[in-house]
C-alpha angles and dihedrals in degrees: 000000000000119000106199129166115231110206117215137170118335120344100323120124118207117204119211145165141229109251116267106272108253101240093039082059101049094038103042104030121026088038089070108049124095118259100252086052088048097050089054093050092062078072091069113075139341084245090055090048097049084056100058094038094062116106084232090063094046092061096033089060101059083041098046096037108023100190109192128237124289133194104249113212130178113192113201129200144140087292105051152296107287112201114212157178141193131174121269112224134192126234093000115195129210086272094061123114128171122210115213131215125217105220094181142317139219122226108245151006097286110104121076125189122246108200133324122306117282123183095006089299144085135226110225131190101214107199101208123202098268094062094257123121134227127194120217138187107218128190100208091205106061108028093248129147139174124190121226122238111253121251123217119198104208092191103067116106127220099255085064091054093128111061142155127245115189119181131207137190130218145162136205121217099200100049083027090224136156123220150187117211110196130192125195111189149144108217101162096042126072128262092046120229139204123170111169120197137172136215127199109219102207119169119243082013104127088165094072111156142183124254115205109218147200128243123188085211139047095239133166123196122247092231096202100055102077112236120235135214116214121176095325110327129086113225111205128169103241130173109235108183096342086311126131107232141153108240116219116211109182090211084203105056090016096232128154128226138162141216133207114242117220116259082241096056087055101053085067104039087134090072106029119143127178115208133159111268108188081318108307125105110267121204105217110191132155137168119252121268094014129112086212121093135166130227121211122188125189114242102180119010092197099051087036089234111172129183123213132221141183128207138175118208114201135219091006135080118236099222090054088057134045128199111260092188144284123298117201107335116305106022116102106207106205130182138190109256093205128031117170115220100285092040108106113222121248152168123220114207112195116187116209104208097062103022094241120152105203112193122216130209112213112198099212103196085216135080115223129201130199117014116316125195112218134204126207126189119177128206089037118161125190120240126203104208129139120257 
């Protein structure tokens, strides 16, 4: 960098610098500021903006400044939807306590998640007042959301008035794309209906359209059993003829398979829970009021192999907690989904190698009133990019 001495008037000297090389600025500086820091920064010039927005930042940040993972929680009441993170910590004892931090929040009841966080943001369905639905990509992060366009299906007749339209969220590592699988159906009206299209998320992208897409099966998605994205394809439970599946959609060439579900699996739908299990998709499932649960992990999609295992938690009943997701390679990480107003938050790790439930205090810098439903997602990594 140049220093040089401008003369004016008089006998004043002006000291000024060359501008910051491009690339020194993106890579040095930039590179090393928290997200939150980063994302305000995008406010102060077009030039600024245009940095961060380039596909080259995108991959130099996670490289330059790897953050670790963090457990996402949103916490939902009467007042509001609270977007929050914690650490994630490894091996936790009973002294541990994780502070969280409150990154933005949203004024009433009106955002529902679609499925767990992929690519550092969420895909929400926001219910407005006059009964219509919008569907919004959200960084939690940094407070950011983009509505979807709205997509309009000319064919249905009027008898199928009433659908259902179910979203889910992937990601593909290779192409390193985001994208919104959604299915329009009528299960529970005759005759039945299924329409699948698919939207690539793109950031800086207002031109976003639907796709409209091809499936091999009439299937309808199990809403209550939260979908789960692994290495590039989205597992949902879905009901082909009457019968109880996993649906496959390959979010990069945008192909459907299916999966036969063990008869066992079946037998506890009710409590079915998908999570990532070393990266391959884990089958959580309990009966009620048992401290008992199974874990089965698919060992080969195309022969439909699944192992079984058994587990006992201690101390804690199954149906008050629910599975946010797998740390390291052996710890559970549950949460209570909902806590009423005296209630004091906490995480649950269970390691599977030695039995041991670890408690964990969260210290939440809000008081809540009412009951409140929570969502926790671990392994969650902020991302910068422009909505």
């Amino acid at each position: 960098m140049n220093h040089q001495k401008s003369t004016t008037s008089g006998d004043d000297e002006t000291d000024y610098f060359d501008a910051i090389p491009v690339d020194l600025f993106t890579a040095k500086i930039l590179s090393k500021l928290p997200v939150k820091s980063i994302a305000q920064c995008r406010c102060v010039s077009k030039l600024w903006s245009s940095q961060i927005r380039r596909p080259y930042y995108n991959m130099l940040f996670p490289i330059m400044s790897p953050a670790p993972p963090r457990i996402l929680f949103t916490i939902e009441n009467a007042e509001g939807l609270f977007f929050y993170s914690s650490p994630q910590p490894r091996n936790p004892d009973e002294n541990t306590s994780l502070v969280a931090t409150l990154h933005h929040r949203t004024s009433g009841n009106s955002l529902r998640i679609t499925s767990p966080p992929v690519g550092g943001l969420l895909c929400l369905e926001h219910d407005r007042k006059n009964y219509s639905r919008v569907l919004v990509i959200s960084n939690p992060i940094t407070g950011e959301f983009l509505a979807l366009p709205k997509l309009r299906i000319n064919e249905i007749k009027k008898e199928l008035l009433y659908l259902n339209e179910t979203y889910i969220f992937g990601y593909d590592p290779i192409d390193k794309q985001s994208k919104v699988l959604r299915i329009t159906s009528s299960s529970c009206r005759l005759p039945k209906f299924g329409q699948y299209h698919v939207l690539t998320f793109e950031s800086g992208n207002k031109n976003l359209l639907w796709r409209k897409t091809e499936c091999c099966a009439l299937h309808f998605p199990m809403g209550d059993i939260r979908a789960m994205c692994i290495s590039g394809i989205l597992y949902y439970a879905a009901d082909v003829s009457t019968n109880f599946t996993i649906a496959c959609f390959h979010v990069r060439s945008e192909d459907f398979t299916f999966i036969d579900i063990n008869q066992d699996i079946k037998k506890m739908g009710q409590t079915l829970n998908f999570i990532d299990f070393k990266g391959k998709l884990g089958a959580f499932c309990y009966k009620k009021f048992s401290k008992t649960f199974e874990l089965w992990v698919l060992e080969d999609a195309e022969r439909h192999q699944w192992s079984k295992h058994i587990y006992q938690l201690p101390n804690i009943y199954l149906n008050k907690v629910v599975a946010a997701g797998v740390v390291g390679s052996s710890e559970i990480v549950f949460y209570r989904k909902y806590t009423l107003e005296q209630d004091q938050f906490f995480i649950a790790y269970y390691n599977l190698e030695s039995n041991k439930l670890t408690k964990v205090i969260l210290e939440v810098p809000q008081l809540f009133s009412g009951t409140c439903y929570v969502n926790a997602f671990t392994n969650y990594v902020g991302d910068v990019r422009l909505m």
